[in-house]
Phi, psi and omega in degrees: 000133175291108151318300186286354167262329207291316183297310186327310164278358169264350161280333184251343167248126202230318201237180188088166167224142178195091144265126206238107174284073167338144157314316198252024165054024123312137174239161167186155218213130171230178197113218203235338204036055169261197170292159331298165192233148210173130170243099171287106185260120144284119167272028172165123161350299184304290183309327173310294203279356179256359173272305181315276209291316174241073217283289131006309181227345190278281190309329168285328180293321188315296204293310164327312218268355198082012183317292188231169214219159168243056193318334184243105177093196206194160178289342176309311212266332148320280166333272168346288164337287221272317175287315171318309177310326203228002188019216200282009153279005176314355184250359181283343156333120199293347197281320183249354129311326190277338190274351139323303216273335178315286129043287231268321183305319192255038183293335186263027352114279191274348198229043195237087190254087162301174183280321174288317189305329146355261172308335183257352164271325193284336164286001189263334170251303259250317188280005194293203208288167147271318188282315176346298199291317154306343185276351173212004170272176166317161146308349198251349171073045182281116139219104184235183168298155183249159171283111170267096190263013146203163180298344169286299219312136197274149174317318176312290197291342168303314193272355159279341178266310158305335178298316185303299200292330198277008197263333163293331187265347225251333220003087170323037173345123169326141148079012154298162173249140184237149165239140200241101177272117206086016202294357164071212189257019146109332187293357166275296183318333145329292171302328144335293167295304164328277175262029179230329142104043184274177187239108198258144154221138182254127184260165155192136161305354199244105184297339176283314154246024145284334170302273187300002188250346151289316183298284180346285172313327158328306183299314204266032195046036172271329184298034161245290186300348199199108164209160207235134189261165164240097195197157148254131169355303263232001182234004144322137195229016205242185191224155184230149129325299177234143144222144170251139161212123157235130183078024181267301204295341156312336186257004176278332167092163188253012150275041186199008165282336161312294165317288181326307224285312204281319192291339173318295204291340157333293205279303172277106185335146178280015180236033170259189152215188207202121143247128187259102168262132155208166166299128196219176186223113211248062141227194186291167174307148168200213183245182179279127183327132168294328142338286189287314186284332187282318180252332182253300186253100195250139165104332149017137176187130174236105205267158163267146209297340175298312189323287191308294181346288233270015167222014125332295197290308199286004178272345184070028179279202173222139171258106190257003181190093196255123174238133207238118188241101194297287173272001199296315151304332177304306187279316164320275144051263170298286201315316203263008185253324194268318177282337175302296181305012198229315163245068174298328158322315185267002173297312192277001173285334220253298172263266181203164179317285175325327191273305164300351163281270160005292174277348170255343156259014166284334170301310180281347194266331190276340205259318245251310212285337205256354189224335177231351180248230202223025163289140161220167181249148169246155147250155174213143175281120199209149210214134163261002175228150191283359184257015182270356152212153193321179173255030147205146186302352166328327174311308212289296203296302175339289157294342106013267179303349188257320170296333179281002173238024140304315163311274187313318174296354197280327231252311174281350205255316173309307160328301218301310182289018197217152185276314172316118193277172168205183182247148185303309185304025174259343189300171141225118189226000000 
């Protein structure tokens, strides 16, 4: 047995049952022995010691690598067990401060995102299987956080109500021209065209969704109104009316918010606006999970709101709205792990046992860092001038309601037209 994992876990777990089924076949069992209840098995000494000193970074190659196992729970309920305990302090271990701060040297390093290095981080996730992606996202392939304006409310319609909020926010005009910085596989930037009747253009690094967000737009009789580059943001030279980016600004790194803030205020007219959704981190500045920067996002970053402000201001933009959206990714998430998990079989058909280890504990780690540590998403409104959106947010719920009920007749006309009946959460756009 490591002495040294065994004093950690008899110091940080108090509440709970964890029981950890030792290498050298010791058992021992901490907590309170309430709910949750959770086993943790080492298959071999090395994962012990390498979970102690790095905990961080470890625990996710173990669960990869086959180290260790859960005969009792799964790591979601493991994780849980441990964030309950220690909530956003978990990293506070004197050892593992210092390997923070170690970290922290070499962040700008790591976070030196060139236009080709760009492309080659976005390409390491963004381009994997398609059907991958199918197996847990919405039909429409959102994947940011979704809005959930009630606790019933389904992933579709969540990630449809998000489209709706950031569209509200935005207050859109036939024949603006909007730019969807980061478009993903096209369904905001859609939504645009569709029901707001915009003139869209969209970017991306990912030759897979610049494929399908053009094939899409095709489909949907739109690629005059809505088309999508395969470029970076950082070579545009043209002016928008609006721009949106969701779920971009995590890839920019927090040596290039100068750069972004500034081609933002380039690019946007002066009587435009702009909402910028990203994951943000609500404590102090810190580095990128090691885990996350190594198998998932390499190039990566999640800033805290001190990071940003101060090159916002210094772009000579205005902040006309800051919105802090808590659990919402949390459920979000939630959503995506249980559809991962429901066909894992077919995850592990497209790639392997390891990949499917991997992806569900970037799922589980992520879902975990949003309901129990100091992940959150913000939005932000941003303007060059202070009259460029009403003066109280009332606007937003308004126009909220006048799309939803654009939904609905687009909805109803679909119906009309199909022997099949369907549900708004069935739209795709």
């Amino acid at each position: 047995m490591s002495s040294m994992l065994h004093s950690v876990l008899n110091k940080l777990i108090s509440s709970g049952d964890l029981k950890v089924q030792f290498a050298d076949g010791t058992t021992h069992t901490y907590g309170n022995g309430t709910a949750p209840r959770v086993t943790l098995a080492f298959h071999n000494k090395a994962a012990e010691r390498a979970i102690a000193l790095d905990p961080e970074l470890k625990l996710g190659e173990c669960f990869m690598d086959g180290d260790i196992s859960f005969p009792e729970g799964d790591i979601y309920s493991f994780l849980r067990l441990v964030f309950e305990n220690t909530g956003p302090t978990a990293a506070k271990e004197p050892w593992m401060r210092i390997l923070t701060r170690l970290r922290k040297i070499f962040r700008p390093l790591q976070q030196m995102n060139t236009l080709a290095r760009s492309s080659r981080n976005v390409q390491r996730h963004y381009d994997l299987s398609g059907e991958l992606y199918d197996l847990f996202l919405d039909p429409d392939k959102q994947y940011s956080c979704a809005y959930f304006e009630t606790p019933q409310t389904s992933l579709a319609e969540a990630q449809l109500a998000k489209k709706r909020h950031i569209a509200a926010k935005l207050q859109i005009k036939p024949e603006d021209k909007l730019l969807d910085i980061g478009c993903g596989w096209g369904g905001l930037g859609l939504y645009f065209a569709e029901f707001l009747d915009a003139d869209v253009t969209g970017v991306t690094l990912s030759q897979e969704q610049f494929q399908i967000a053009n094939q899409r737009a095709k489909a949907r009789g739109l690629n005059q109104q809505a088309q999508f580059l395969l470029q970076d943001y950082r070579e545009l030279n043209q002016q928008f009316d609006r721009i949106s980016s969701v779920g971009m600004f995590e890839h920019v790194g927090v040596t290039h918010y100068a750069e972004f803030f500034q081609q933002v205020a380039r690019l946007l007219k002066p009587d435009g606006s702009m909402l910028l959704h990203s994951i943000g981190r609500s404590d102090e500045p810190s580095v990128t999970n090691p885990f996350i920067r190594k198998y998932i996002f390499p190039g990566g970053y999640i800033p805290s709101l001190s990071e940003v402000l101060p090159h916002i201001e210094n772009a000579g933009l205005i902040i006309t709205d800051i919105e802090i959206l808590r659990l919402h990714y949390a459920e979000t998430l939630k959503a995506w792990r249980e559809a991962f998990m429901a066909n894992r079989d077919k995850a592990k058909a497209i790639y392997d046992e390891r990949f499917c280890r991997m992806w569900e504990f970037y799922l589980a780690g992520s879902e975990s860092a949003f309901r129990w540590q100091n992940m959150m998403v913000f939005q932000i409104q941003l303007a060059h001038r202070q009259d460029a959106v009403p003066l109280t947010r009332n606007y937003i719920e308004q126009e909220e309601k006048r799309l939803k009920r654009l939904e609905m007749r687009k909805f109803k006309a679909c119906n009309d037209s199909s022997s099949e009946k369907a549900s708004p959460k069935h739209l795709v756009y």
